[in-house]
C-alpha positions as CSV (number, residue, x, y, z in Angstrom):
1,X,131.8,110.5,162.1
2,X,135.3,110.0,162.1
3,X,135.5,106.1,162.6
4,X,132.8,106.5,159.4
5,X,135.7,108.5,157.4
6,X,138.1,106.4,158.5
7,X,136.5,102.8,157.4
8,X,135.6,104.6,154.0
9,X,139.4,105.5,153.7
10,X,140.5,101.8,154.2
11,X,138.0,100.3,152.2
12,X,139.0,102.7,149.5
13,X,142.8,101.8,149.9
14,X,141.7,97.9,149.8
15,X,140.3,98.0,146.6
16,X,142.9,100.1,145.0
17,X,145.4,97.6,146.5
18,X,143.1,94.6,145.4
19,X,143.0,96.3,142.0
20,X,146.7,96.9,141.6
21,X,147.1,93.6,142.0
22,X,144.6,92.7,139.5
23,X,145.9,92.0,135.8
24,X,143.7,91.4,133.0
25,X,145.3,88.3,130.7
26,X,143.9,88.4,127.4
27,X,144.3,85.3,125.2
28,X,144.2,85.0,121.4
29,X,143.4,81.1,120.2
30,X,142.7,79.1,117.1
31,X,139.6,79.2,116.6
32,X,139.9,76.4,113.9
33,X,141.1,73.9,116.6
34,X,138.2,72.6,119.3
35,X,135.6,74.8,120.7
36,X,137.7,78.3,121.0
37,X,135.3,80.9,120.0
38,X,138.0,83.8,119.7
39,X,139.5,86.2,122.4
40,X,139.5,85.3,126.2
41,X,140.2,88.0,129.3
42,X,140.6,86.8,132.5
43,X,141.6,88.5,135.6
44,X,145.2,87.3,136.7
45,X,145.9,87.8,140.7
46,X,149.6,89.1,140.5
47,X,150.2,87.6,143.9
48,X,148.4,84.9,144.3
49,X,149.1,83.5,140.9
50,X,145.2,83.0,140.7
51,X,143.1,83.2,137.4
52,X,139.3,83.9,136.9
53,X,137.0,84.5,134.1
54,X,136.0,88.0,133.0
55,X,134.5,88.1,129.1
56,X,135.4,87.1,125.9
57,X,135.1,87.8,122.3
58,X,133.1,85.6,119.9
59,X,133.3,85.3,116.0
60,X,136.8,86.7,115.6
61,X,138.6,84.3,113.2
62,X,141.7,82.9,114.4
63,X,143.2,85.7,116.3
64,X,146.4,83.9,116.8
65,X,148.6,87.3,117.7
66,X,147.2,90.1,119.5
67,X,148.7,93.4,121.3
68,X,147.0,95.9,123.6
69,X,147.3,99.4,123.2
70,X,149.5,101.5,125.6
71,X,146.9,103.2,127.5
72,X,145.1,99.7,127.6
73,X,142.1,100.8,125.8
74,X,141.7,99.4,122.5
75,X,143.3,95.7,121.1
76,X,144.3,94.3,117.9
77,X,144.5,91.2,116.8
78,X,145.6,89.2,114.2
79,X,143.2,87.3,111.7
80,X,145.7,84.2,110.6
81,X,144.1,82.8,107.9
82,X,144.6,82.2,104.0
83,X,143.2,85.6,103.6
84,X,145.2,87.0,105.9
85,X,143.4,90.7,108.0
86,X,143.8,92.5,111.3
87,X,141.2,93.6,113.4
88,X,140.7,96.0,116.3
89,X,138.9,96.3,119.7
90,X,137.6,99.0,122.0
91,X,138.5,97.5,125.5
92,X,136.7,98.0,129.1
93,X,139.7,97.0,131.3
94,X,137.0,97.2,134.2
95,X,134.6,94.4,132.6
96,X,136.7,93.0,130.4
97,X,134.7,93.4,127.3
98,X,135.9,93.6,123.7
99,X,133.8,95.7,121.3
100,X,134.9,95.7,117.9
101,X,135.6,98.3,115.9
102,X,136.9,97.2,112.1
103,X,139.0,95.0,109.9
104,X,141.3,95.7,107.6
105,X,143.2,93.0,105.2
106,X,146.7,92.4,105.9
107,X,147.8,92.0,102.3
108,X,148.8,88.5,102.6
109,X,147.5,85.4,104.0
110,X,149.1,83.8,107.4
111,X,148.7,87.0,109.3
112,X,151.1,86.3,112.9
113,X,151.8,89.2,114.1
114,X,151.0,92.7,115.4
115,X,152.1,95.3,117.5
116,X,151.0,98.9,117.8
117,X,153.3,102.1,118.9
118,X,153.2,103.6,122.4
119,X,151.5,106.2,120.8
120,X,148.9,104.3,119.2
121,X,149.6,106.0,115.7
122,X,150.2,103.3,113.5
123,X,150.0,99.1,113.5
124,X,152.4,96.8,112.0
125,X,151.6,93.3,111.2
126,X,153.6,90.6,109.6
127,X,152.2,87.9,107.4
128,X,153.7,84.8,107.0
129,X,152.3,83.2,104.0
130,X,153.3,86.3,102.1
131,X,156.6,87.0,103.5
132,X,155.8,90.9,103.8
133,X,154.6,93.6,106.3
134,X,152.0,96.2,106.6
135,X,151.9,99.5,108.6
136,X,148.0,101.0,109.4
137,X,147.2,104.6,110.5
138,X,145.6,104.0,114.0
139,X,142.4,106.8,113.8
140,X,141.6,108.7,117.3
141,X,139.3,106.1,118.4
142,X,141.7,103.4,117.9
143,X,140.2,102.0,114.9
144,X,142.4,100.8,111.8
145,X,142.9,103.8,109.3
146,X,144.2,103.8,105.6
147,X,147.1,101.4,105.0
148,X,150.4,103.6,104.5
149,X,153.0,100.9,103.0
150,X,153.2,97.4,102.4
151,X,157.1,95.9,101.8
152,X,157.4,92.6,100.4
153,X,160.2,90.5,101.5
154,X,162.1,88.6,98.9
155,X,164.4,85.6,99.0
156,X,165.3,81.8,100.2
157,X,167.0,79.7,102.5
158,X,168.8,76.3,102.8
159,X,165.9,74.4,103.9
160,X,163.8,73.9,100.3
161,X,161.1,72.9,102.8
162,X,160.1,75.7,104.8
163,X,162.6,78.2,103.5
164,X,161.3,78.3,99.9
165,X,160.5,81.7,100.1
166,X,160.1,84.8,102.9
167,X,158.1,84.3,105.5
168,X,157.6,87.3,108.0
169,X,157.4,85.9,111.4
170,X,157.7,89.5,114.0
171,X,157.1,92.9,114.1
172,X,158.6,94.2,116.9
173,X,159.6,97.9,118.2
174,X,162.3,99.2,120.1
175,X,161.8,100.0,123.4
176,X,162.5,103.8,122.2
177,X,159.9,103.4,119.6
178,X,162.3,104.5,117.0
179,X,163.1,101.0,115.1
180,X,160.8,98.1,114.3
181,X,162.7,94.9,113.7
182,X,161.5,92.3,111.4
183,X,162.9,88.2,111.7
184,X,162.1,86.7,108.4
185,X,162.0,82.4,109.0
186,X,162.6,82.1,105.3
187,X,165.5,84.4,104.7
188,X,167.2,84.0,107.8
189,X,167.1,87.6,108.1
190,X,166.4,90.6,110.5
191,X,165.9,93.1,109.3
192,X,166.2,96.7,111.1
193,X,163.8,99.9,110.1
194,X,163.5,103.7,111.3
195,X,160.3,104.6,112.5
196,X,159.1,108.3,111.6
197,X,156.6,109.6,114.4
198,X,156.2,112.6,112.3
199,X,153.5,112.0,110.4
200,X,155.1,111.2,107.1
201,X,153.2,109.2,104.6
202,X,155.3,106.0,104.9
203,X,156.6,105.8,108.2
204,X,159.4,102.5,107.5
205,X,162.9,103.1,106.5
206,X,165.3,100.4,105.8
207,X,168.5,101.2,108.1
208,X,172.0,100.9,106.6
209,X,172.8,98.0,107.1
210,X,169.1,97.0,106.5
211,X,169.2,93.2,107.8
212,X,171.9,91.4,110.4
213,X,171.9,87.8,108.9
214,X,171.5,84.7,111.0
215,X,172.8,81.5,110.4
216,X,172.0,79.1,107.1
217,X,168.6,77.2,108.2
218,X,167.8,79.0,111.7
219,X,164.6,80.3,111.0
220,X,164.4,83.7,113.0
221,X,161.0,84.0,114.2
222,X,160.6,86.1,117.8
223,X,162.7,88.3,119.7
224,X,162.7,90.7,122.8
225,X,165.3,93.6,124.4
226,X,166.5,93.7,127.4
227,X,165.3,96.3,129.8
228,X,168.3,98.2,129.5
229,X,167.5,98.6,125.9
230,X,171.5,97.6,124.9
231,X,171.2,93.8,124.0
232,X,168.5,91.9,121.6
233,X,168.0,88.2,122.3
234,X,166.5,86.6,119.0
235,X,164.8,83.1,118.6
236,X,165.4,80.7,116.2
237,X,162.2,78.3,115.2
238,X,164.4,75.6,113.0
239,X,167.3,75.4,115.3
240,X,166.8,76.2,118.3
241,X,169.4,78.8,119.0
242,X,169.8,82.2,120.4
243,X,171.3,85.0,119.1
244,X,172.1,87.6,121.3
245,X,173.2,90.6,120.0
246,X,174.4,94.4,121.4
247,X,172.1,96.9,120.2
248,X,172.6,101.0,119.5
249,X,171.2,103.2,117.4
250,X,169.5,100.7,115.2
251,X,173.3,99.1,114.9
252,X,173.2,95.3,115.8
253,X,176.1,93.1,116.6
254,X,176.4,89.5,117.5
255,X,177.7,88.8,120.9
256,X,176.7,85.4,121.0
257,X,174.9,81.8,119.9
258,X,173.9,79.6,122.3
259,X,171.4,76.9,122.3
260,X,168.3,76.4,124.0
261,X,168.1,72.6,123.3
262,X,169.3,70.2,125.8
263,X,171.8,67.9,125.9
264,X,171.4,64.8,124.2
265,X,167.8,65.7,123.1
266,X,167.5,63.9,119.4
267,X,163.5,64.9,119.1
268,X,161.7,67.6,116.8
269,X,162.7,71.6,117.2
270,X,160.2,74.1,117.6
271,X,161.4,77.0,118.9
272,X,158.4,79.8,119.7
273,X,158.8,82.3,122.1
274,X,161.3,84.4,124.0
275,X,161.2,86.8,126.6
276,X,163.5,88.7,129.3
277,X,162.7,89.0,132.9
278,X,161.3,92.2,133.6
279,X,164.6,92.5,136.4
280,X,166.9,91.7,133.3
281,X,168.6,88.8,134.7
282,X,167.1,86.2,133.2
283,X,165.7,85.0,129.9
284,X,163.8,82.4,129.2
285,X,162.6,80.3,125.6
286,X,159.8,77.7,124.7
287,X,160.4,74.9,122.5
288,X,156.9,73.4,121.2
289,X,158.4,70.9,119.0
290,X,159.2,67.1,121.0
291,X,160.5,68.9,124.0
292,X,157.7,71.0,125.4
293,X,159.8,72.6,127.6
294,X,161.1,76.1,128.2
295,X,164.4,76.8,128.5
296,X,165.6,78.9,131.4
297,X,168.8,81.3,130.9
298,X,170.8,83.8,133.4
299,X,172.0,87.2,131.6
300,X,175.4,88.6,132.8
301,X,174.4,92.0,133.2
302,X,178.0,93.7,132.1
303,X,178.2,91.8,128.8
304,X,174.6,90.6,127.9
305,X,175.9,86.9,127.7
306,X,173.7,83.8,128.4
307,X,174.3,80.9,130.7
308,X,172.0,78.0,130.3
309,X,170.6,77.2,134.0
310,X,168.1,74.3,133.2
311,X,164.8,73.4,131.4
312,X,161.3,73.2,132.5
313,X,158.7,70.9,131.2
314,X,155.4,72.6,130.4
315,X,153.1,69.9,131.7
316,X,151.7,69.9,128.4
317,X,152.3,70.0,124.3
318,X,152.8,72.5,122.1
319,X,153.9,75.3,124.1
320,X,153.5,78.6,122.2
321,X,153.7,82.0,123.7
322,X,154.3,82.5,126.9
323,X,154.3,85.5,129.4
324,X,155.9,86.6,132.7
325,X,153.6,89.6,134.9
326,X,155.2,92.7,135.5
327,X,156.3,92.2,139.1
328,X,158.5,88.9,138.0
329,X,156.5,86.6,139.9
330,X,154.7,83.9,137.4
331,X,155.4,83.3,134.7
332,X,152.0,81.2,131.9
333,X,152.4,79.1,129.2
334,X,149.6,78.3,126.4
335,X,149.9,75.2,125.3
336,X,148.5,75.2,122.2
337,X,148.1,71.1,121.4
338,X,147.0,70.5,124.9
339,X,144.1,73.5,125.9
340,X,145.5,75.2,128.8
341,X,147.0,77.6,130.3
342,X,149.8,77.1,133.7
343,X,151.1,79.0,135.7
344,X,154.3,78.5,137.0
345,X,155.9,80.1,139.9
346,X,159.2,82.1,139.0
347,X,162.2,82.2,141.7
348,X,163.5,85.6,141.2
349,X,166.6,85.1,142.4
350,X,167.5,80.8,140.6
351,X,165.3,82.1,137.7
352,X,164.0,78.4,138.2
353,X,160.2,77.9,137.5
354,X,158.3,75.4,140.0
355,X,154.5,74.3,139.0
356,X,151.6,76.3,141.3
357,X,148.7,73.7,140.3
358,X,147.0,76.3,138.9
359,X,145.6,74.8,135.3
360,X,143.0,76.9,133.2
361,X,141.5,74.6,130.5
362,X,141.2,76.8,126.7
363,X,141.0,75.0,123.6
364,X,143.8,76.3,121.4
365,X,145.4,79.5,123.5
366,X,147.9,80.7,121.2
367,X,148.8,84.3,122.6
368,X,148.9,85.7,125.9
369,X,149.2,89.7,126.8
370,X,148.6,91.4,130.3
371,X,146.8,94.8,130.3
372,X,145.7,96.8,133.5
């Protein structure tokens, strides 16, 4: 009886380790580009690096940007196209299937972004066609609610060509919930709001000052805080620079510009995605324009200053988002014009990125998010 217990104990501790380990990656595509049919999950091994098939999501139009709730239960996606809507999805983290709920429109057409509080109370999405931004109430079963404000961003840049107007390209909350910053490609802005938890009827306040202003042609279009919460590191598409700024209270302050391009490199910028190692010390950036590389970026932890370490190729074009798995090991890249998915191996200690072999073929992945 007792060698019975005991086997039941172990197998029991197995799977919980087997499923702590266990990641689901869920991937938003174009599902205008090959044969992508709309959201993938896949199971990612967080120590083996290893990536399997779970369930997917058919006829969802071109959820480009997507964002899991807290709690892991429900998803929303983006819908970027002319019309421009955001949809969202009941989740089964154990099967991996997406049941949706409901759409809403997202008030203007290029829809790229989404992100939904902590608490699952309200959705913001920014369109990038329109140049303007849209909160939704999140109802109790995680399905889109009434549409509390809209703002409209207004404006120009230097660039008569892709600056001829706003063009909203994040929505993205502090780590404290109580600001959502907004980069705006085609005003070279970010701009900083107060987010009210309390119910109120509009929940977006512009701060004073309302925007921190980048450069003349930069194109602000992603950012992402440090785990210490005190420095911002914000990408720029057009040139290829980041900003890295101190951040308190809503108050941001430029610390620093430095490039992600390489030296002598004379090809087509496209800078897309940024993130910070989840131990803070590095940061890395993707360019998806003639590079195809991501650029790789030590953090000194008493000032918040980058060094530029290196660069590594992608092994493939168009590299768009990217994501590194909570314990710091791997870090995946979706390239977009070549259909897959790699994952690299990250040295914790170098920040350096060295090529695993492991390759999952996807026509179009745009976004990748983990969820447990």
């Amino acid at each position: 009886m007792r060698k019975t217990f005991l086997l039941i104990i172990m197998s029991l501790i197995t799977i919980h380790q087997a499923s702590a380990q266990n990641l689901n990656l869920i991937v938003g595509t174009y599902t205008t580009k090959g044969k992508s049919e709309g959201i993938y999950v896949y199971s990612f091994n967080s120590v083996t690096g290893k990536l399997s098939y779970k369930n997917k999501a058919t006829g969802v139009s071109n959820p480009s940007y997507l964002t899991p709730s807290a709690n892991g239960k429900f998803i929303y996606s983006t819908n970027e196209d002319n019309e421009g809507s955001i949809s969202s999805f009941a989740f089964d983290k154990l099967s991996g299937k997406l049941k949706f709920l409901n759409k809403k429109t997202a008030q203007g057409g290029g829809t790229c972004y989404i992100s939904v509080d902590a608490t699952n109370k309200y959705v913001f999405a920014g369109n990038y066609g329109q140049g303007n931004l849209v909160v939704y109430a999140v109802l109790p079963d995680g399905s889109l609610g009434d549409m509390l404000q809209s703002i409209q961003d207004t404006g120009s840049g230097v660039n008569k060509s892709r600056q001829e107007g706003p063009h909203v390209h994040s929505t993205i909350l502090s780590p404290d919930q109580k600001f959502l910053l907004v980069s705006d490609l085609g005003t070279d802005k970010i701009s900083v709001y107060s987010v009210d938890h309390s119910g109120a009827s509009e929940p977006l306040k512009a701060t004073d000052p309302p925007y921190i202003a980048a450069e003349p042609g930069d194109g602000p279009r992603h950012l992402d805080f440090h785990p210490n919460s005190k420095y911002v590191y914000a990408l720029m598409e057009m040139t290829g620079n980041v900003l890295a700024f101190s951040f308190d209270k809503g108050k941001m302050e430029k610390i620093q510009t430095i490039s992600m391009i390489a030296d002598g490199f004379t090809g087509q910028t496209g800078a897309a995605d940024i993130h910070v190692s989840p131990d803070g010390k590095f940061l890395y950036s993707s360019n998806r324009g003639d590079a195809n590389d991501i650029a790789i970026f030590s953090i000194n932890p008493s000032t918040g200053v980058l060094t530029l370490k290196g660069h590594q190729s992608t092994l493939g074009k168009g590299p768009r988002n990217f994501i590194i798995d909570p314990k710091g090991n791997f870090l995946l890249v979706a390239n977009n014009n070549s259909n897959e998915i790699i994952v690299f191996k990250r040295n914790k200690v170098t920040g350096l990125l060295t090529a695993t072999g492991e390759k999952l073929a996807l026509d179009a992945p745009v976004c990748l998010k983990f969820s447990k």
